[in-house]
C-alpha positions as CSV (number, residue, x, y, z in Angstrom):
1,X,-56.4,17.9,-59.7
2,X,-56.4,17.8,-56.1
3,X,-57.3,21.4,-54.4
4,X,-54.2,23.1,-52.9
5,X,-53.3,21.9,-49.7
6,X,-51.8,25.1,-49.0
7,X,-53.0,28.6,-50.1
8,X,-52.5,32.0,-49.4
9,X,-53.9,35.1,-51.5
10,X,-52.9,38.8,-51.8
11,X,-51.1,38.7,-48.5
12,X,-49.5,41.7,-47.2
13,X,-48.3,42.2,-43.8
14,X,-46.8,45.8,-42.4
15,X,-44.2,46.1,-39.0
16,X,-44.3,49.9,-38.6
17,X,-42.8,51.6,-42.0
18,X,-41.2,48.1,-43.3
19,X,-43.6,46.0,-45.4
20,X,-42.5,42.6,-44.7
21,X,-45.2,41.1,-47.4
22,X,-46.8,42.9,-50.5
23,X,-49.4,41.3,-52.0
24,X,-48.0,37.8,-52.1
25,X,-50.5,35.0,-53.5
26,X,-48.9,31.2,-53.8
27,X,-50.8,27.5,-53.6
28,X,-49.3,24.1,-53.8
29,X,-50.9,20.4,-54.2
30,X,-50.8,17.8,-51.1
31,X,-47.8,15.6,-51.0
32,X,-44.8,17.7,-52.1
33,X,-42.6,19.8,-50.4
34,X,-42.4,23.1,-51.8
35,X,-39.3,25.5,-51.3
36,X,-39.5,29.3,-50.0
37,X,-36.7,30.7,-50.9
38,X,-35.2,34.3,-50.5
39,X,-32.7,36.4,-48.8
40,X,-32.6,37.2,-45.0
41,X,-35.7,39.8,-44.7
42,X,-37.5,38.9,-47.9
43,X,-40.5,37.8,-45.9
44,X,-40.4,33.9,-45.7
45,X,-41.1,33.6,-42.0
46,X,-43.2,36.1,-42.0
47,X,-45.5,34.2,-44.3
48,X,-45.3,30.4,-42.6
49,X,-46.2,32.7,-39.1
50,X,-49.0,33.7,-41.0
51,X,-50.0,30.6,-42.4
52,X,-49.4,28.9,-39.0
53,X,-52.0,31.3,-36.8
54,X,-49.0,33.0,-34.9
55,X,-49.7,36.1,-36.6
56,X,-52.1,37.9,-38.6
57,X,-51.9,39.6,-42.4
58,X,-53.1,42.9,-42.2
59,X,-54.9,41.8,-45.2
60,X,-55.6,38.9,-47.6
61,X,-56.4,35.5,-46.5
62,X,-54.5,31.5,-45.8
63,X,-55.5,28.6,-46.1
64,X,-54.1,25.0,-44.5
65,X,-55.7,22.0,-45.6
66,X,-59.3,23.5,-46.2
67,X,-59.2,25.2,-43.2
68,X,-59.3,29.1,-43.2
69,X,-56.5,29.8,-40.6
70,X,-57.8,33.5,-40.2
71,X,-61.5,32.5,-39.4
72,X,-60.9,29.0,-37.7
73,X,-57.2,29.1,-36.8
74,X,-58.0,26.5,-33.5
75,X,-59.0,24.3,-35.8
76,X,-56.1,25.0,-38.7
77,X,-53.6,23.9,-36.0
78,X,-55.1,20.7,-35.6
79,X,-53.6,20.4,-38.8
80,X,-50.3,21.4,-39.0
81,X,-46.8,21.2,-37.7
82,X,-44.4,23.8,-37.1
83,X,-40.2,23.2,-36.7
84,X,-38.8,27.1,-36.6
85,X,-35.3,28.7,-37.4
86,X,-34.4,27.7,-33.6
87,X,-35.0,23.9,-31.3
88,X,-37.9,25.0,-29.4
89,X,-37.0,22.7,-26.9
90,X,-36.4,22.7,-23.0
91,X,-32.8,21.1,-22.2
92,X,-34.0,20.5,-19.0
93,X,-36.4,17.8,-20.1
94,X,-35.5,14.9,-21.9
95,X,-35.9,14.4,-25.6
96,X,-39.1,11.8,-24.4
97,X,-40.3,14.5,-22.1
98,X,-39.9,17.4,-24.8
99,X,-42.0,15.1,-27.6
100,X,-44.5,13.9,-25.0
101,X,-45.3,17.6,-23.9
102,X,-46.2,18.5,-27.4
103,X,-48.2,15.5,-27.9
104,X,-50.3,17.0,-24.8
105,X,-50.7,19.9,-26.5
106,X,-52.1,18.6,-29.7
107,X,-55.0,17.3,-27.4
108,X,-53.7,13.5,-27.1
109,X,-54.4,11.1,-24.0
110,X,-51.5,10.6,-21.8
111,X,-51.4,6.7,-23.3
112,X,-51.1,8.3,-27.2
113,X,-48.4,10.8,-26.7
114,X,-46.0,8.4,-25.0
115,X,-46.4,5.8,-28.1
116,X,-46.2,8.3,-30.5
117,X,-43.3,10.1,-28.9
118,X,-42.0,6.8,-28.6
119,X,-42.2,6.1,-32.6
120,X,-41.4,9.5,-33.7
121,X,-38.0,9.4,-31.7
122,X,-37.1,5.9,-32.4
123,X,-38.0,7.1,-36.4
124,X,-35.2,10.1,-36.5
125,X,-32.9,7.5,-34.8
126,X,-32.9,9.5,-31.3
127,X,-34.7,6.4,-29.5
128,X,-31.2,5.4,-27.2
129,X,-30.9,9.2,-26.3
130,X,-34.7,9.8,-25.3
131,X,-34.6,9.8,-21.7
132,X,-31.4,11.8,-21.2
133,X,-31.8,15.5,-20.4
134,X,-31.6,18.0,-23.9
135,X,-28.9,20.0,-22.2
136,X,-26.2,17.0,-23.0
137,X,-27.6,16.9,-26.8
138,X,-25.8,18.4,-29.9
139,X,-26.9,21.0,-32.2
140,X,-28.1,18.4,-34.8
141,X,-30.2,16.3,-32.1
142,X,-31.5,19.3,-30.9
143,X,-32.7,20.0,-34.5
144,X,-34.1,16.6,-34.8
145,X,-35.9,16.5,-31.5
146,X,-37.4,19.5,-32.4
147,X,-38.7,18.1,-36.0
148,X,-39.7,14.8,-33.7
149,X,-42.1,17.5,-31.8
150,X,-43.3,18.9,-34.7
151,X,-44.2,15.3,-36.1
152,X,-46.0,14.0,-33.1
153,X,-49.8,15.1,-33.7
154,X,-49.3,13.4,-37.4
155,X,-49.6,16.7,-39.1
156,X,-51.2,17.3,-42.4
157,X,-48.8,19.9,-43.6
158,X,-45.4,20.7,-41.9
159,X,-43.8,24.3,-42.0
160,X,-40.0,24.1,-42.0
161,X,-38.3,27.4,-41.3
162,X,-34.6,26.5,-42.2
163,X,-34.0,23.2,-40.6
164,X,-31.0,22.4,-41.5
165,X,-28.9,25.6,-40.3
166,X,-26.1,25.3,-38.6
167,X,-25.9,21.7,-38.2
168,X,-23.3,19.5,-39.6
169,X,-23.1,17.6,-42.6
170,X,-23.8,14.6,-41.4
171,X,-27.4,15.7,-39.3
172,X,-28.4,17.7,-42.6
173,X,-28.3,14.8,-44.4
174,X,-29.9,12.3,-41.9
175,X,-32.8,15.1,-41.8
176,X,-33.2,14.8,-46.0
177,X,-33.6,11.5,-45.7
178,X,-36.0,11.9,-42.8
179,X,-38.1,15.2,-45.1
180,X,-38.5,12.7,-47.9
181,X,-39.9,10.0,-45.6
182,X,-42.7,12.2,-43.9
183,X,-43.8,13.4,-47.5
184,X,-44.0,9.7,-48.7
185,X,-46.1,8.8,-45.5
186,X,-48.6,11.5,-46.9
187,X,-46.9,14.6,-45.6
188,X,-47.2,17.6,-47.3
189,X,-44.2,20.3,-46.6
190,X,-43.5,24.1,-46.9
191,X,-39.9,24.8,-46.2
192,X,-37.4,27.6,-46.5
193,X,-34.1,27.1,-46.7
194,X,-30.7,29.0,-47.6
195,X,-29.3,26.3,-48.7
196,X,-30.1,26.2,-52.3
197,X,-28.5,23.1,-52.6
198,X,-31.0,21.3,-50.1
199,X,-34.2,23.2,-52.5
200,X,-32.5,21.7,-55.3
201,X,-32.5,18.4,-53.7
202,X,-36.0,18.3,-51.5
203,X,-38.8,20.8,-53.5
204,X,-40.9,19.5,-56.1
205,X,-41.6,23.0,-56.5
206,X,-40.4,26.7,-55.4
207,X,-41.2,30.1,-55.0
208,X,-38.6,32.7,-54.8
209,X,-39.6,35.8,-52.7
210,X,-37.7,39.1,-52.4
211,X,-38.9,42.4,-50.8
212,X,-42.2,41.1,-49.9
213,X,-42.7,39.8,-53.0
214,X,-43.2,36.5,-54.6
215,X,-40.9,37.0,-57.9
216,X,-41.0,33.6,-59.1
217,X,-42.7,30.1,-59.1
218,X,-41.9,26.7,-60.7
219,X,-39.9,23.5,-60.6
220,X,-36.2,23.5,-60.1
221,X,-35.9,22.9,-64.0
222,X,-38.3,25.3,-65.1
223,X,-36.6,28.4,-63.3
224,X,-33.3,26.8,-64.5
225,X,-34.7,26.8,-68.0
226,X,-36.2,30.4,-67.7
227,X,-32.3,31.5,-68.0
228,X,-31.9,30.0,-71.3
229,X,-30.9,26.4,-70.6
230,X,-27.1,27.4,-70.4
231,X,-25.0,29.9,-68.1
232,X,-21.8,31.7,-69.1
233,X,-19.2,31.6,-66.3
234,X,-16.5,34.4,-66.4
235,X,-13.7,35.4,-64.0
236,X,-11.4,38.4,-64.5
237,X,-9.3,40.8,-62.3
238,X,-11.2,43.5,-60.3
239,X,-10.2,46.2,-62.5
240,X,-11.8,44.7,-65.3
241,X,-15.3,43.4,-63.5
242,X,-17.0,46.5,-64.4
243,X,-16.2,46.7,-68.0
244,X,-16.3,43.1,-68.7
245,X,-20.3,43.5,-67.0
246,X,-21.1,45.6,-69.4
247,X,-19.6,43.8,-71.9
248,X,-21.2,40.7,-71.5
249,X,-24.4,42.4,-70.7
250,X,-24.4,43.9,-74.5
251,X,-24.1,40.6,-76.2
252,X,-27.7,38.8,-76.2
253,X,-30.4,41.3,-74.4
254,X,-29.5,39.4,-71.5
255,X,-28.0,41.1,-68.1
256,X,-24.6,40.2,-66.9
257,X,-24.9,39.7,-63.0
258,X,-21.7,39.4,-60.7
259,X,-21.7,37.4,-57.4
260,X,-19.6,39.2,-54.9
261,X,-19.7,35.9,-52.6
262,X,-17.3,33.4,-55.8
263,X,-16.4,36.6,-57.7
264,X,-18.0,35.4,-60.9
265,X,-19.6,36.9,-63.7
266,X,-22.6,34.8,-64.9
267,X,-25.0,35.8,-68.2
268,X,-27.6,33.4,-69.5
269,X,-26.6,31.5,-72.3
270,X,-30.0,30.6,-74.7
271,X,-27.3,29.7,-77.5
272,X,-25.2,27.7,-75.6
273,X,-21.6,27.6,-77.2
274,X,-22.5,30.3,-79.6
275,X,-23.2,33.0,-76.8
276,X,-19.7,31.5,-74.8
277,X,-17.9,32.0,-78.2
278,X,-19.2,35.8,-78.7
279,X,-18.4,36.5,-75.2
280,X,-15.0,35.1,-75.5
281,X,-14.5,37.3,-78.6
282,X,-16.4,40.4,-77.0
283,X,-13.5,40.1,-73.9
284,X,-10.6,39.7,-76.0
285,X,-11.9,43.3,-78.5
286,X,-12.3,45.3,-75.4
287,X,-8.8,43.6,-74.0
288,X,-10.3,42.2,-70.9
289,X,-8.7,39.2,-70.2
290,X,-10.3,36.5,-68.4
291,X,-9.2,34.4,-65.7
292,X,-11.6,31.9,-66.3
293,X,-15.0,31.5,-68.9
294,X,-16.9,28.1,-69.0
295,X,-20.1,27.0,-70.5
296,X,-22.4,25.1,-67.8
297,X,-26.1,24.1,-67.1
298,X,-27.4,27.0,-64.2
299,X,-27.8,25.7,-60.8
300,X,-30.4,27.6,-58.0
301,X,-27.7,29.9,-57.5
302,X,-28.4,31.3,-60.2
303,X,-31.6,31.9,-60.5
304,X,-31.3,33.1,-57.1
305,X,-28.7,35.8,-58.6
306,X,-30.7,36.8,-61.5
307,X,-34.4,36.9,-59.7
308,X,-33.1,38.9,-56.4
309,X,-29.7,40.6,-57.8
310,X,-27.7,38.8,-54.8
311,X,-26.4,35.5,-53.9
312,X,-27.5,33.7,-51.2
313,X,-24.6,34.2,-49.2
314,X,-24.9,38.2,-48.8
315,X,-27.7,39.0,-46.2
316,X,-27.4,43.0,-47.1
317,X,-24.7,43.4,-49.4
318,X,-24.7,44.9,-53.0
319,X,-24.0,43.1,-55.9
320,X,-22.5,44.8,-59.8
321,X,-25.0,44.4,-62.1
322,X,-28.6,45.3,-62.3
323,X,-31.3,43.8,-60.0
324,X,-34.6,41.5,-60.8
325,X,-36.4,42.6,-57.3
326,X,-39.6,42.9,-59.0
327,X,-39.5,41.8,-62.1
328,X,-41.4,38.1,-63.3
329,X,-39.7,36.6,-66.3
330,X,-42.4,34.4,-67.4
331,X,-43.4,33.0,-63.9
C-alpha cells in the first residue's frame, strides 16, 4: 500500500477559549480526492491552514507528501496547492497576469510560468479571456482562475476549501469535470465542501468533522451503510413532530433525527420494509398521522444529520432529536 500522501496526527488547535481542533488524526493514499466535511465552524479550514504552513497546531504534527510541513514547511509548499473559500485574485491584472504571478512565486523562470499559465488557462477553458483584466470576469471565472493559480506549480496535492460556492450550476459543474481531471493526471485532492451532493459525486473517501472532531471516516457507501442500508422518511404536521420523534425513535434502538431545513423525520431502517411497516403502525396507535412516510437508500445528508445532529443547510441552528457530536458508530 502506498504511504499516505496526506497525514495529520492528534491535531489540536486553540483561538482564545474556542478549540477549533481536538485531537483530530486522518491520512489518505495518493491519487483520490478525499472529502472534509462538516458544519460552518467544525474546524475544516482550520485544518487544510494547518496542513498548508499558513498556520501552526498548538500541538500534534502534518504531513504533505513526505514532507513534515511543521519542521520543513518551505519545502512542504513546494508541494502543494492551495484554492481557498474566496478568488485570491487581483481584478486589476488579467487572468494571464494573475496565473503567471503565482508561477513566479512557486520559483519558476519567467519562460516556464508563461507556458504553463498558458496551458493551465487554456485547460479550464479561460484561454480567449486571459489577457482581459479580472475585474470584467464572473463569479465562476474568478473561481476557475483561481483553481488555474493554484494548478500552475503542478502540485502534488491540492487543498480545496469549498470551490464550488456560490457559483452557478453551470461553472460547478465545468469545475467537477476539471477536479476529476487533475486527480487522473496524478493529483491527489483534499477538499471541503457543503455541498454534499458534490462529496457524493467527487470523494473516494470522506471524513466528517464536527466540534473539532473527526466523527467519522469511510467511503460514501460505507457511512451510507453504517445507517443500516435503508432510511425511513416521515412527514407530519408540527404539532405532531415531537411525539412522532419519539415514536419512531422507540421502534429499533435507533434515533429518530428531524431536519429543520426539508422538515422530515428520518430513522435508519436495518430491516428495510419491516422497520417502514412498524413505523407506519407505531404512527397510526399513537394517532399521529403522517403526511408522508417512504422507504429509501440514505444519501450524505443523512449521514451528515445523524453524525453532527444538523443538516447541512443550518450553520447554528438546533435540530429535534438527539445529537452524534461525538460519538463514532463503527468508524
Amino acid at each position: 500500500m502506498d504511504s499516505p500522501i496526506v497525514r495529520a496526527e492528534h491535531v489540536v488547535k486553540t483561538f482564545g477559549d474556542t478549540t477549533a481542533l481536538d485531537d483530530v488524526s486522518l491520512s489518505f493514499e495518493p491519487g483520490i480526492i478525499y472529502g472534509l466535511l462538516g458544519p460552518n465552524g467544525a474546524g475544516k479550514t482550520t485544518l487544510i491552514r494547518i496542513l498548508t504552513t499558513l498556520i501552526r497546531p498548538d500541538s500534534g504534527s502534518a504531513w504533505v507528501d513526505g514532507i513534515d510541513v511543521l519542521h520543513d514547511p518551505r519545502t512542504a509548499r513546494t508541494r502543494l496547492g492551495l484554492a481557498g473559500q474566496f478568488a485570491a485574485v487581483d481584478e486589476y491584472l488579467t487572468g494571464r497576469e494573475n496565473v503567471e504571478m503565482v508561477g513566479r512565486l512557486y520559483n519558476l523562470s519567467a519562460t516556464e510560468a508563461r507556458r504553463r499559465a498558458a496551458e493551465v488557462l487554456e485547460r479550464i477553458d479561460l484561454g480567449g479571456a486571459a489577457d482581459r483584466t479580472v475585474r470584467t470576469y464572473s463569479g465562476g471565472m474568478r473561481r476557475r482562475l483561481d483553481l488555474a493559480a493554484s494548478m500552475v506549480g503542478r502540485p502534488r496535492v491540492l487543498f480545496l476549501d469549498e470551490p464550488t460556492t456560490g457559483i452557478d450550476p453551470r461553472s460547478r459543474v465545468d469545475i467537477w469535470g476539471l477536479i476529476r481531471e487533475l486527480v487522473e493526471s496524478g493529483t491527489s485532492i483534499l477538499m471541503t465542501t457543503q455541498y454534499l451532493d458534490e462529496a457524493d459525486q467527487l470523494a473516494a473517501s470522506i471524513g466528517v468533522i464536527d466540534h473539532g472532531h473527526l466523527i467519522a471516516e469511510g467511503t460514501p457507501e460505507e457511512l451510507k451503510d453504517r445507517l443500516g442500508g435503508s432510511v425511513v422518511e416521515v412527514v407530519v404536521d408540527d404539532v405532531d413532530r415531537e411525539n412522532a420523534v419519539a415514536l419512531l425513535s422507540a421502534i429499533n434502538g435507533h434515533d429518530a433525527t428531524f431536519d429543520a431545513a426539508s422538515k422530515r423525520i428520518t430513522l435508519p431502517a436495518p430491516k428495510g420494509a419491516e422497520t417502514l411497516m412498524a413505523a407506519a403502525r407505531s404512527l397510526d396507535g399513537a394517532g399521529v398521522t403522517p403526511n408522508d412516510i417512504t422507504l429509501r437508500r440514505p444519501t450524505l445528508d443523512d449521514v451528515f444529520l445523524a453524525y453532527t445532529g444538523k443538516s447541512v443547510e443550518e450553520e447554528d441552528g438546533t435540530t429535534d432529536g438527539p445529537k452524534r457530536r461525538r460519538k463514532r458508530r463503527g468508524a
